[in-house]
Biopython code that builds the backbone (N, CA, C, O; Angstrom):
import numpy as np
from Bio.PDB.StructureBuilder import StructureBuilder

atoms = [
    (1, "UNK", "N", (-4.664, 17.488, 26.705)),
    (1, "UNK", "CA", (-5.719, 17.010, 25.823)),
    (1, "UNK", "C", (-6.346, 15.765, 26.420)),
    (1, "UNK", "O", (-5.604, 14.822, 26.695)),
    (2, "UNK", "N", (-7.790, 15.672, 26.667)),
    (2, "UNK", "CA", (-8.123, 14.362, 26.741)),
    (2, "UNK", "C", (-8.119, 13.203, 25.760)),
    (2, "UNK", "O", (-8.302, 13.264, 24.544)),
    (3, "UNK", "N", (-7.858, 12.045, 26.573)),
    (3, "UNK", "CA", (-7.572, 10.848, 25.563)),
    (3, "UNK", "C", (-8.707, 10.381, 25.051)),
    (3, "UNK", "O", (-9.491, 11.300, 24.815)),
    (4, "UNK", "N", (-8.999, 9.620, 24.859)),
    (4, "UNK", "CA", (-10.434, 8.722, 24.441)),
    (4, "UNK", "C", (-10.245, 7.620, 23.045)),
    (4, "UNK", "O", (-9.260, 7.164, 22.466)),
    (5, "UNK", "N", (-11.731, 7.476, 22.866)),
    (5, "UNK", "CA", (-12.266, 7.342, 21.745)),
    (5, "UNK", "C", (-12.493, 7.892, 20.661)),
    (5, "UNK", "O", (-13.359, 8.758, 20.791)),
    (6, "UNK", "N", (-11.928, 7.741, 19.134)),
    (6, "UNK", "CA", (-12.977, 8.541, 17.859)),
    (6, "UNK", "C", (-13.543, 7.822, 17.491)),
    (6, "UNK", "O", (-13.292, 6.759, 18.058)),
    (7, "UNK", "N", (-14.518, 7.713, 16.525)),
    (7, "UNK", "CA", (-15.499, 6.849, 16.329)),
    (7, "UNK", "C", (-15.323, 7.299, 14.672)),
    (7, "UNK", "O", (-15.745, 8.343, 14.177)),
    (8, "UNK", "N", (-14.769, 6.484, 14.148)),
    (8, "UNK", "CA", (-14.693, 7.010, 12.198)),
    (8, "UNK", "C", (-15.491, 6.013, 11.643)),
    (8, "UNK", "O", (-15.357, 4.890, 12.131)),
    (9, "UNK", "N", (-16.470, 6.192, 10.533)),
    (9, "UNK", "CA", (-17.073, 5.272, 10.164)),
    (9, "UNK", "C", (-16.763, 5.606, 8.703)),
    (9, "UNK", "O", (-16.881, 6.808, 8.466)),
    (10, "UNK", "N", (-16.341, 4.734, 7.504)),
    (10, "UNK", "CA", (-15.608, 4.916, 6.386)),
    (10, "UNK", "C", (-16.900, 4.483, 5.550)),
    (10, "UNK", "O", (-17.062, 3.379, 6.069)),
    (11, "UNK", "N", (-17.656, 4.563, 4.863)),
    (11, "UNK", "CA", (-18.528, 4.039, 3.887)),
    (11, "UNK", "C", (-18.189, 3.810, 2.334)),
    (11, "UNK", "O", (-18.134, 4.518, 1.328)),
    (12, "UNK", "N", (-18.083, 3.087, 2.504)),
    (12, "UNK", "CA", (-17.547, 2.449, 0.846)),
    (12, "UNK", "C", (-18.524, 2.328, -0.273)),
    (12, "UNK", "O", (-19.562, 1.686, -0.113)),
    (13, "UNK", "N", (-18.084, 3.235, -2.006)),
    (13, "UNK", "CA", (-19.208, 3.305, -2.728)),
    (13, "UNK", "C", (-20.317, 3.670, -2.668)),
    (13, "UNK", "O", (-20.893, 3.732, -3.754)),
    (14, "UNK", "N", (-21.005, 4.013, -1.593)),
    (14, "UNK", "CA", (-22.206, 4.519, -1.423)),
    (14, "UNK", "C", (-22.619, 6.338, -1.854)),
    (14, "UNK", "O", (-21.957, 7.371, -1.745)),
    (15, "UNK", "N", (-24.075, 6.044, -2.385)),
    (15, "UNK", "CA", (-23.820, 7.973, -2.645)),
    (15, "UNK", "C", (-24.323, 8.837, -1.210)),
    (15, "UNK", "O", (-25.062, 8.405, -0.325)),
    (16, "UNK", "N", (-23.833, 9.850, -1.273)),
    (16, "UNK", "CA", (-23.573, 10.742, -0.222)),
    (16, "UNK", "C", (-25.169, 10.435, 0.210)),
    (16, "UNK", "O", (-25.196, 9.834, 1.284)),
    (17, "UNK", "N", (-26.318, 10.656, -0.268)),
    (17, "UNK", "CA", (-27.828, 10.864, -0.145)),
    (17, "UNK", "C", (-28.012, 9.609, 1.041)),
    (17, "UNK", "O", (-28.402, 9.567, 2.208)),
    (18, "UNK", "N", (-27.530, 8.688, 0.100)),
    (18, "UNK", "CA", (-27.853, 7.134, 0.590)),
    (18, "UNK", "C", (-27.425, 7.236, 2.314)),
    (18, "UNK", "O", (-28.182, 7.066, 3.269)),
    (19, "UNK", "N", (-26.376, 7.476, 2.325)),
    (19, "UNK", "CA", (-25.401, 7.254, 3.778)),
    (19, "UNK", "C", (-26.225, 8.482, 4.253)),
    (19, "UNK", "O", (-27.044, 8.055, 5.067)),
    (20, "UNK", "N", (-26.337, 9.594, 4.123)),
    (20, "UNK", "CA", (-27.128, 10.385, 4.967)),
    (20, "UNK", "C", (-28.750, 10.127, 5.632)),
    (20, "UNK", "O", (-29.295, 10.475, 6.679)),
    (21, "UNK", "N", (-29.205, 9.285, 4.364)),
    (21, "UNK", "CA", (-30.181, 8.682, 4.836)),
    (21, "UNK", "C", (-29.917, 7.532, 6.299)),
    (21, "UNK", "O", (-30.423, 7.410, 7.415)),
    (22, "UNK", "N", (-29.222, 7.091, 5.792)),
    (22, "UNK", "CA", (-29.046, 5.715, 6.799)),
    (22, "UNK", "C", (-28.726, 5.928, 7.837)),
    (22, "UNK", "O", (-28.848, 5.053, 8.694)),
    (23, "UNK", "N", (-28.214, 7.137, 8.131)),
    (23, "UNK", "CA", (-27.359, 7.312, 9.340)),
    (23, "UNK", "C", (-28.617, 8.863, 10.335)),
    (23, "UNK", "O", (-28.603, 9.304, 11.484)),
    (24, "UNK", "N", (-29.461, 9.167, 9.142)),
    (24, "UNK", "CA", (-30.259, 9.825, 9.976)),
    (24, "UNK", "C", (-31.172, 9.162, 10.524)),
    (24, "UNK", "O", (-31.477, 9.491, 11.671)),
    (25, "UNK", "N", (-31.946, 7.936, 9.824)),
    (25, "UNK", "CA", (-32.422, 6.844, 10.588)),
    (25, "UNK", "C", (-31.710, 5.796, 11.803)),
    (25, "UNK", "O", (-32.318, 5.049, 12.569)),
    (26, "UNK", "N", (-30.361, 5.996, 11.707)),
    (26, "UNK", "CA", (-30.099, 5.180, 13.183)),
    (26, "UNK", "C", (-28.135, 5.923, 13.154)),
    (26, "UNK", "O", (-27.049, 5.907, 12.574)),
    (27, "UNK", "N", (-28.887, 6.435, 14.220)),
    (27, "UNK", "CA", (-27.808, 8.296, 14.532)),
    (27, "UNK", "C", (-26.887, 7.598, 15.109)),
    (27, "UNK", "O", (-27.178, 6.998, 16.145)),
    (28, "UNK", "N", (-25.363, 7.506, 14.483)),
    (28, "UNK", "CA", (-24.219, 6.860, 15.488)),
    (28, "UNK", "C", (-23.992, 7.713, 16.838)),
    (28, "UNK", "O", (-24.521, 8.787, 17.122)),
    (29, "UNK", "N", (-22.991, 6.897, 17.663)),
    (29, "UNK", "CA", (-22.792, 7.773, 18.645)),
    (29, "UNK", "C", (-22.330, 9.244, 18.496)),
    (29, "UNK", "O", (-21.960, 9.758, 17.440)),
    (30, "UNK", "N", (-22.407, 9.853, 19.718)),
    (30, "UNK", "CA", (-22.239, 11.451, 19.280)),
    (30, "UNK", "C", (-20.479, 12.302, 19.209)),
    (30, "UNK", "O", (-19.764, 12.605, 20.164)),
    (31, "UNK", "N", (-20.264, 12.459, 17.990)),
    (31, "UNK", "CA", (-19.071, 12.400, 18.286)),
    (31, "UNK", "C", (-18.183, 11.674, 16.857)),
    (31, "UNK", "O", (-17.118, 11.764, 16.247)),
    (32, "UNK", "N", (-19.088, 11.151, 16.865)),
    (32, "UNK", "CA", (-18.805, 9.991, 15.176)),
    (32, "UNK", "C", (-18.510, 10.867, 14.135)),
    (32, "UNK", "O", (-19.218, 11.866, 14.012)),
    (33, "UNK", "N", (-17.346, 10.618, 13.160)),
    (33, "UNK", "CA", (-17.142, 11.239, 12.190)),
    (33, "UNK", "C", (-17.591, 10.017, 10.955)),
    (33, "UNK", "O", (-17.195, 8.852, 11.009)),
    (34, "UNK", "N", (-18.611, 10.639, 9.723)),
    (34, "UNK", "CA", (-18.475, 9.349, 8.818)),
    (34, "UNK", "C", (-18.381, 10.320, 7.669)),
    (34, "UNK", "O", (-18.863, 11.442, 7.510)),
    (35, "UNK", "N", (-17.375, 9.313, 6.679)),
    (35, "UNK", "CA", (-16.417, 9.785, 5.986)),
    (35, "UNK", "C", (-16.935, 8.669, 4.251)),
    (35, "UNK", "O", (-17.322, 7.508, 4.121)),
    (36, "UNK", "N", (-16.660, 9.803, 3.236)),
    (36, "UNK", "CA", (-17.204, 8.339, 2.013)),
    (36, "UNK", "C", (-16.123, 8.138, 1.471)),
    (36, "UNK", "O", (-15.311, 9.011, 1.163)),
    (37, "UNK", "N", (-16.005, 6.847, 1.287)),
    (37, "UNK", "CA", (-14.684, 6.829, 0.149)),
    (37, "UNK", "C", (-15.242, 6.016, -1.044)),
    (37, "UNK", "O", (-15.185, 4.787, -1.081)),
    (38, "UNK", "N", (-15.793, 6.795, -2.030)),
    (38, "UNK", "CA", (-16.455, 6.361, -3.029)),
    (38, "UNK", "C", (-15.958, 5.813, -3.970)),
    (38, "UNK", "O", (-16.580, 5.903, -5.029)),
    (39, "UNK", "N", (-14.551, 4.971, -3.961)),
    (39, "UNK", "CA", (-14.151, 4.407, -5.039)),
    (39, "UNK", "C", (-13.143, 3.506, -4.511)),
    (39, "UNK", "O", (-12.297, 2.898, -5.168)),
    (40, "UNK", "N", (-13.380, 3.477, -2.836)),
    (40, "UNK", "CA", (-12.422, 2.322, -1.885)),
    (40, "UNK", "C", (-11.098, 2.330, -1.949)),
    (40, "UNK", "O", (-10.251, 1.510, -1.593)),
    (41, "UNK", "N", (-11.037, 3.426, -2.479)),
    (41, "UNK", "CA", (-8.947, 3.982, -2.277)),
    (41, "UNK", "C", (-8.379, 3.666, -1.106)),
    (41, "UNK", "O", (-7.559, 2.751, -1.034)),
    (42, "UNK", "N", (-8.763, 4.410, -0.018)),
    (42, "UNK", "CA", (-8.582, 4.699, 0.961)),
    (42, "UNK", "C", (-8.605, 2.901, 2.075)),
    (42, "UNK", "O", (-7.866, 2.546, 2.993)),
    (43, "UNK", "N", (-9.594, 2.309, 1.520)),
    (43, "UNK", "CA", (-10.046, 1.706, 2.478)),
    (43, "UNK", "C", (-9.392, 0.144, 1.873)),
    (43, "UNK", "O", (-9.598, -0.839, 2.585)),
    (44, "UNK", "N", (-8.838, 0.011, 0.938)),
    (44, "UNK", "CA", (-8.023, -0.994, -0.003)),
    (44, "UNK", "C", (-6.760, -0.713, 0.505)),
    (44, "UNK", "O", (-6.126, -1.635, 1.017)),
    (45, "UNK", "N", (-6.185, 0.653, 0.437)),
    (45, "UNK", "CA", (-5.035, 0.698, 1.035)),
    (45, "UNK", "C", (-4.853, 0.348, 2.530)),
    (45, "UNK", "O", (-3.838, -0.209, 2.948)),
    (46, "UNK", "N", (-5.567, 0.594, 3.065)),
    (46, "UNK", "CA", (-5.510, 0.151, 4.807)),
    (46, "UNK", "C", (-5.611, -1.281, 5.200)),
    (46, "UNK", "O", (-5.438, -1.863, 6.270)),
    (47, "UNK", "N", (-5.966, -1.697, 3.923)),
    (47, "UNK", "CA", (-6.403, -3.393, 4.125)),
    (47, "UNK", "C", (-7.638, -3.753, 4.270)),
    (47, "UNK", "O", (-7.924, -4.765, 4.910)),
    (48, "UNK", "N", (-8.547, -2.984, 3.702)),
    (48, "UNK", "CA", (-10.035, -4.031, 4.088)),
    (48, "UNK", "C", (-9.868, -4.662, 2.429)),
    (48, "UNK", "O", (-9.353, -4.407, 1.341)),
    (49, "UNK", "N", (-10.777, -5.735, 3.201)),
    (49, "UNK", "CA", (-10.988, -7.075, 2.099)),
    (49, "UNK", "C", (-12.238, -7.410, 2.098)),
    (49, "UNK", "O", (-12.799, -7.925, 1.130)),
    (50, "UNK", "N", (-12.878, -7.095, 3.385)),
    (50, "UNK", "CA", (-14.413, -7.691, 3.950)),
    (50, "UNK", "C", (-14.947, -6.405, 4.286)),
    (50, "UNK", "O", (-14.521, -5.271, 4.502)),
    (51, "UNK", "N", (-16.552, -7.296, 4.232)),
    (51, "UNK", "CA", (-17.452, -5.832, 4.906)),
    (51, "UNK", "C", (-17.779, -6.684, 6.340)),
    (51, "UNK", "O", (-17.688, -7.904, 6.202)),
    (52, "UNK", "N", (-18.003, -6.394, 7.164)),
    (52, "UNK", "CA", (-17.161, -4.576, 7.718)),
    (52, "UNK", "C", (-16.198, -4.911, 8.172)),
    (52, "UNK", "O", (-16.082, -5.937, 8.844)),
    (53, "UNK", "N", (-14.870, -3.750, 7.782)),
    (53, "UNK", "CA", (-13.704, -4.432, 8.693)),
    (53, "UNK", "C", (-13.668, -3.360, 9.544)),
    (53, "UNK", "O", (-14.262, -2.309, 9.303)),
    (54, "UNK", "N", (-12.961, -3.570, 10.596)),
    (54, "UNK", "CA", (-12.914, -3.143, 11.879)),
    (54, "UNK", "C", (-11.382, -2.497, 12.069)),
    (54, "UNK", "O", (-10.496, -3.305, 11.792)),
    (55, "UNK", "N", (-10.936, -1.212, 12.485)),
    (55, "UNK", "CA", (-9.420, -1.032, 12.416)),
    (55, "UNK", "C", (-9.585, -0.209, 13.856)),
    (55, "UNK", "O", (-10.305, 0.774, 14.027)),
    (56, "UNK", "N", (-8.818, -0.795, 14.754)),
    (56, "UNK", "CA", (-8.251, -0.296, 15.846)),
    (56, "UNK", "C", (-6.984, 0.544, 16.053)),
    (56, "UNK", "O", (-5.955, -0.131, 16.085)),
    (57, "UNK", "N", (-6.847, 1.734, 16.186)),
    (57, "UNK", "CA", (-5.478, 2.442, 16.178)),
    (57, "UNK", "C", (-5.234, 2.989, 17.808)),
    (57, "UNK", "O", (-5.988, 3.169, 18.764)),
    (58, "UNK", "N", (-3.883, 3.135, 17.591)),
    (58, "UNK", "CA", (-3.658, 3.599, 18.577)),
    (58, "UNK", "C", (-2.407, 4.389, 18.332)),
    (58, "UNK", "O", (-1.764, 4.017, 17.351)),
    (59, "UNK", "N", (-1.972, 5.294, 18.943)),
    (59, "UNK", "CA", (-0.710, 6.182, 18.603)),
    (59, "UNK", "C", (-0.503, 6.604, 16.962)),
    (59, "UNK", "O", (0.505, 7.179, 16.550)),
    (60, "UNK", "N", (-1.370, 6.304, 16.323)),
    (60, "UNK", "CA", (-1.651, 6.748, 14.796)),
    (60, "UNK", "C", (-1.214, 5.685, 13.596)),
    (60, "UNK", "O", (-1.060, 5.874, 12.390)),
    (61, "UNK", "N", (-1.011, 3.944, 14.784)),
    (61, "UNK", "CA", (-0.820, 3.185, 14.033)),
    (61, "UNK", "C", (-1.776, 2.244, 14.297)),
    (61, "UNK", "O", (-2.104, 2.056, 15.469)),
    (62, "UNK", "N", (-2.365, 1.512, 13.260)),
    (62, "UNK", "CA", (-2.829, 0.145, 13.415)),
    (62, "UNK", "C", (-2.722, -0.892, 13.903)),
    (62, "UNK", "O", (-2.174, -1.832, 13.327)),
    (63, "UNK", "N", (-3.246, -0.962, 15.136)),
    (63, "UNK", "CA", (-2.736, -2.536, 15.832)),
    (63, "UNK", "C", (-3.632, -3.726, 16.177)),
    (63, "UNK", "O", (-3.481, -4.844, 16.670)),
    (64, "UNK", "N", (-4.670, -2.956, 15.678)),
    (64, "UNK", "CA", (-5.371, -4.047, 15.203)),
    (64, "UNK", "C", (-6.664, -4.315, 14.269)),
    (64, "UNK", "O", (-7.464, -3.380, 14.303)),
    (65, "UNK", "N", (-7.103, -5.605, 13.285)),
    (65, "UNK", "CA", (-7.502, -5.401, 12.199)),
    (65, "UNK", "C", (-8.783, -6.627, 12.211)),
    (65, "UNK", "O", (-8.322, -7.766, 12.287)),
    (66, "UNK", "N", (-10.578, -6.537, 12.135)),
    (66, "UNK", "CA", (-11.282, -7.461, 12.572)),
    (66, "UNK", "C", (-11.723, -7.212, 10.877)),
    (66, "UNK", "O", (-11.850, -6.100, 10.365)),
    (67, "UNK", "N", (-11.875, -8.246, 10.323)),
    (67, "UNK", "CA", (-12.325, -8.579, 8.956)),
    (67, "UNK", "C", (-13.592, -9.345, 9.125)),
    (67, "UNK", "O", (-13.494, -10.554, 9.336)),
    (68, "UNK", "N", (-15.117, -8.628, 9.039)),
    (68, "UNK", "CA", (-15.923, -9.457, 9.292)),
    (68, "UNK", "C", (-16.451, -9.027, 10.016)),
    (68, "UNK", "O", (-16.048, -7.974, 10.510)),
    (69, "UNK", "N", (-17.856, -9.749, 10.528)),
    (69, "UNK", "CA", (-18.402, -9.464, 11.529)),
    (69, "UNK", "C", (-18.918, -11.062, 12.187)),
    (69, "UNK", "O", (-19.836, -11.652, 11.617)),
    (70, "UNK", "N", (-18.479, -11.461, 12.987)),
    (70, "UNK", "CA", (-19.130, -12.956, 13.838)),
    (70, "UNK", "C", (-18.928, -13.108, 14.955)),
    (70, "UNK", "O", (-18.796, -12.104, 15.655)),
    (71, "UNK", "N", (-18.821, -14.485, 15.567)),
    (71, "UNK", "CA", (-18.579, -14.771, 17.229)),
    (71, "UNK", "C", (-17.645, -14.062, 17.536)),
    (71, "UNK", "O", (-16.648, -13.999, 16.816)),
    (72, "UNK", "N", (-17.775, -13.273, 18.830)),
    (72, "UNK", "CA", (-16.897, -12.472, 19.452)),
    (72, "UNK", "C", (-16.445, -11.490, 18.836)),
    (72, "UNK", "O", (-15.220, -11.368, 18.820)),
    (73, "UNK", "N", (-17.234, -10.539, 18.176)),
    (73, "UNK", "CA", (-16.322, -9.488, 17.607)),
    (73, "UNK", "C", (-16.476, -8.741, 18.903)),
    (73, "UNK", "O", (-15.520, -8.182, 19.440)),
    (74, "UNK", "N", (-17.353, -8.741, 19.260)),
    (74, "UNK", "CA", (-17.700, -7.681, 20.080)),
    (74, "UNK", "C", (-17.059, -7.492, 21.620)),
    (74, "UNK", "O", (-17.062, -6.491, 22.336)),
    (75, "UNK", "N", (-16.654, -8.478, 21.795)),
    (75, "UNK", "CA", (-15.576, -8.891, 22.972)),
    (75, "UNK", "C", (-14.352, -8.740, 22.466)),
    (75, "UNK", "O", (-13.633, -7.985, 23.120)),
    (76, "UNK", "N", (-13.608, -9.497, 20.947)),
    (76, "UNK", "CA", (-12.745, -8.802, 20.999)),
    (76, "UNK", "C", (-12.494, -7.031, 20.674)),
    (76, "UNK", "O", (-11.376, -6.586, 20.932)),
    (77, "UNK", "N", (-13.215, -6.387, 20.293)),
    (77, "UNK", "CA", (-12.920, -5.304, 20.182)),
    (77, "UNK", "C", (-13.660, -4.105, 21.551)),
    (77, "UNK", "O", (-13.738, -2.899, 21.784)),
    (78, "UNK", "N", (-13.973, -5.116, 22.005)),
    (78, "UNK", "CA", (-14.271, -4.224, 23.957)),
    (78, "UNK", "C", (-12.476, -4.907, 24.093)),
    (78, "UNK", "O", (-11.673, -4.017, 24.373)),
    (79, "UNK", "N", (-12.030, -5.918, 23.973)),
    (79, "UNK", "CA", (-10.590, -5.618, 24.243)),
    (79, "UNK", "C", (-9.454, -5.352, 23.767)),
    (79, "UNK", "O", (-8.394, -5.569, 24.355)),
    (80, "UNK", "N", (-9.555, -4.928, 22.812)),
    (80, "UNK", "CA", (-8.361, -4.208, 21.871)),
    (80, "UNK", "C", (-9.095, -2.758, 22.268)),
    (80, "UNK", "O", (-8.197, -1.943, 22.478)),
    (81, "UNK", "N", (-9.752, -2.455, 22.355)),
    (81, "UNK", "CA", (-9.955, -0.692, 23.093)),
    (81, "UNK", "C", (-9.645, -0.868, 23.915)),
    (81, "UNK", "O", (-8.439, -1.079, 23.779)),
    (82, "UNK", "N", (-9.920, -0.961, 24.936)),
    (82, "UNK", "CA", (-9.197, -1.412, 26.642)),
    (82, "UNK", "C", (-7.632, -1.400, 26.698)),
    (82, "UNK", "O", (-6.936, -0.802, 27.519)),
    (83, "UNK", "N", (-7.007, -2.604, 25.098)),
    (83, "UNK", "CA", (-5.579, -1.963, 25.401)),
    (83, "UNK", "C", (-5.201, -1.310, 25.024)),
    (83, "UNK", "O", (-3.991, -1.348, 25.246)),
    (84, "UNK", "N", (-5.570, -0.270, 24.266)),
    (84, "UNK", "CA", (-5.250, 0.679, 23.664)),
    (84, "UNK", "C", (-5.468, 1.863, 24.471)),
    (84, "UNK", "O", (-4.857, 2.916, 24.291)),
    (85, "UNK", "N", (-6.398, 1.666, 25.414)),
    (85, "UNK", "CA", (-7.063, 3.134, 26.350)),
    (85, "UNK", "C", (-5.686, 2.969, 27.221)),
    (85, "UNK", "O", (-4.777, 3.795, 27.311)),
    (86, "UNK", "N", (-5.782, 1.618, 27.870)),
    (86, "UNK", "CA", (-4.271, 1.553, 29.040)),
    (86, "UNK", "C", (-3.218, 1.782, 28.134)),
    (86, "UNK", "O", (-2.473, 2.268, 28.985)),
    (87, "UNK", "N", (-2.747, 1.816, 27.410)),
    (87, "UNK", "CA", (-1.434, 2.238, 26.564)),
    (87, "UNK", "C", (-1.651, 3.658, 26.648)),
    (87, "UNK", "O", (-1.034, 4.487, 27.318)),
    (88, "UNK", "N", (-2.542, 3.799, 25.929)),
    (88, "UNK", "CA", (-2.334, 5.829, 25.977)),
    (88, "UNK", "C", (-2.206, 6.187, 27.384)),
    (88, "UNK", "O", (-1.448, 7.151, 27.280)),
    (89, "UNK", "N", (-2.422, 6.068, 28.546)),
    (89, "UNK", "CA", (-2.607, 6.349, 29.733)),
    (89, "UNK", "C", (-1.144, 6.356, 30.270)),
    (89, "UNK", "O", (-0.922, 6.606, 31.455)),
]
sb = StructureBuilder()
sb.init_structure("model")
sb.init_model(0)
sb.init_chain("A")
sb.init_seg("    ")
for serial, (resi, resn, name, xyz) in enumerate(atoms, 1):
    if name == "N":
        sb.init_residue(resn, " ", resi, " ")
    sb.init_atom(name, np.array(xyz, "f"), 0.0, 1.0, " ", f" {name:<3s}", serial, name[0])
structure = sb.get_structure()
């Protein structure tokens, strides 16, 4: 099996129409699964607290968790993928 990337995008409360709209106006990468959890079950239990949180898995566990969006998210999560790609490898 090849390793990689999934790309899950969880949308919280929103109605199905809404998120279809939004996402046909700016098309995630290809490959992206987005998923609603319309009453934040799902996404309370995993630990979000903030919009947007960020969950990095690897081996089918969580190892890492970005609450927010500010300086350096984007570096750290180019490197929490990176260790997660060299771990699966």
């Amino acid at each position: 099996a090849r390793r990689g990337i999934k790309l899950v995008v969880v949308d919280v409360g929103e109605p199905k129409e809404r998120v279809d709209a939004w996402f046909a106006a700016h098309p995630p990468p290809a490959g992206t699964r987005v998923v609603l959890d319309g009453n934040a079950e799902a996404s309370h239990r995993w630990g979000q607290r903030r919009y947007p949180t960020t969950f990095v898995l690897g081996g089918g566990t969580i190892r890492h968790i970005n609450r927010g969006f500010g300086p350096g998210y984007a570096r750290r999560l180019d490197d929490w993928v990176a260790a997660e790609l060299a771990r699966a490898r």
